[in-house]
C-alpha positions in Angstrom: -0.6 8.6 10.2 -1.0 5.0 9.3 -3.2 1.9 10.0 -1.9 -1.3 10.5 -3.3 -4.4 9.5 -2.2 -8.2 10.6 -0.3 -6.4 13.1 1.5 -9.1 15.9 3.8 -7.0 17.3 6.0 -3.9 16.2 7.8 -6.1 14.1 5.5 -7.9 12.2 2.9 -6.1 10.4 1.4 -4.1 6.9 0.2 -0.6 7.1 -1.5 2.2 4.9 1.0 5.2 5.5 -0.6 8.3 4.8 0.9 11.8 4.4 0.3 15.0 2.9 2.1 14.0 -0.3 1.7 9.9 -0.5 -0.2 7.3 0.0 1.9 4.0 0.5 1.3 0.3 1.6 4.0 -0.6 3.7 5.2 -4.6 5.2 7.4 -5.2 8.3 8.5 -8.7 9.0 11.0 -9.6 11.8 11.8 -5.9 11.8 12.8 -5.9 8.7 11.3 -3.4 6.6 10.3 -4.6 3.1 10.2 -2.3 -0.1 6.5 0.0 -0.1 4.8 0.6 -3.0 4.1 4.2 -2.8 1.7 6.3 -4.8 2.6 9.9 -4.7 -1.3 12.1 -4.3 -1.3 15.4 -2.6 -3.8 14.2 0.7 -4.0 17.8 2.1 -4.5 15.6 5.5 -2.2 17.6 7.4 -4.5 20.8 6.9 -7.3 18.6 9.0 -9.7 17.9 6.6 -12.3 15.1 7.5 -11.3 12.0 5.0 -12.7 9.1 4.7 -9.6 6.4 4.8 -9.7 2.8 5.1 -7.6 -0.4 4.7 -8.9 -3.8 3.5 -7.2 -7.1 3.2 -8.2 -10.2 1.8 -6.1 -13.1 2.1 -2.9 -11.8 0.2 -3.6 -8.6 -0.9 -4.1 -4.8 0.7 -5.2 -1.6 -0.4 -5.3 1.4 1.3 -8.5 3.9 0.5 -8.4 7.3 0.5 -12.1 8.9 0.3 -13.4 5.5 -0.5 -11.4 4.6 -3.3 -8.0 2.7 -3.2 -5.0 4.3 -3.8 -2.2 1.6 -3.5 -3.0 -2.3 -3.6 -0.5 -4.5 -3.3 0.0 -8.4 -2.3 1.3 -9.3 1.3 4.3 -11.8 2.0 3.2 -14.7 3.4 4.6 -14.4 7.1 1.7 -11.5 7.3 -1.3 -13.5 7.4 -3.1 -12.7 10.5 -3.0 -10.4 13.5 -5.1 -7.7 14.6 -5.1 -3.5 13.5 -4.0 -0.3 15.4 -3.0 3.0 14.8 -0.2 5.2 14.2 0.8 8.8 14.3 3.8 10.6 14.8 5.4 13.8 13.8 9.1 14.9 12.8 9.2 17.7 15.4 8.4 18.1 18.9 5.3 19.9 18.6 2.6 17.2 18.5 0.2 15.0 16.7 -3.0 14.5 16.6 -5.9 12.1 14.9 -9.4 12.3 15.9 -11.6 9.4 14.5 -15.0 10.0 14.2 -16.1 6.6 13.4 -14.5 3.0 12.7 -16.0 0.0 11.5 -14.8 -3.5 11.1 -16.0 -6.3 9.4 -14.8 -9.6 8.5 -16.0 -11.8 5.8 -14.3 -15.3 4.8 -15.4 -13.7 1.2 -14.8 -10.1 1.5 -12.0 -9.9 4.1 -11.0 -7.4 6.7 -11.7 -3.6 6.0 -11.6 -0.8 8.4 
């Protein structure tokens, strides 16, 4: 699954990708997919534990939390610098996907940024 930050449209976005075996921040601009900076960290979030995951972004940079602590940080091109958030989730085979969230909280803080 993944959460998208600065998201405008399927095109135009940066994301925390999260998977059983990596954590990764990911950009998208124009549909063009930019290199991720990947952090390879057995998640076990396929098994469906509860974790507590997160992205925050503060004017150029991200980082994606996993159980409160960041993972992957990274700086984000330029194009990316607003938009809103939303979800992802998909799976390789036909046999579905699903991602409960218990609780999500934004804030937003000329200081502190975006985190959710």
């Amino acid at each position: 699954f993944a959460f998208n930050a600065r998201y405008y449209d399927e095109n135009n976005y940066v994301s925390c990708d999260f998977s059983d075996g990596f954590v990764s921040l990911t950009q998208r601009i124009q549909g063009r997919g930019l290199p991720d900076i990947e952090v390879l960290q057995q998640t076990g979030l396929t098994s469906g534990r509860e974790a507590k995951v997160g992205t925050h972004v503060v004017k150029d940079q991200a980082s994606c939390y996993l159980d409160g602590k960041p993972v992957v940080t990274g700086t984000i091109e330029k194009d990316l610098e607003h938009g809103g958030i939303s979800f992802k989730i998909w799976d390789s085979e036909r046999k579905g996907t699903m991602l409960q969230v218990k609780k999500i909280q934004i804030t937003e803080n000329p200081q502190i940024g975006l985190n959710f």
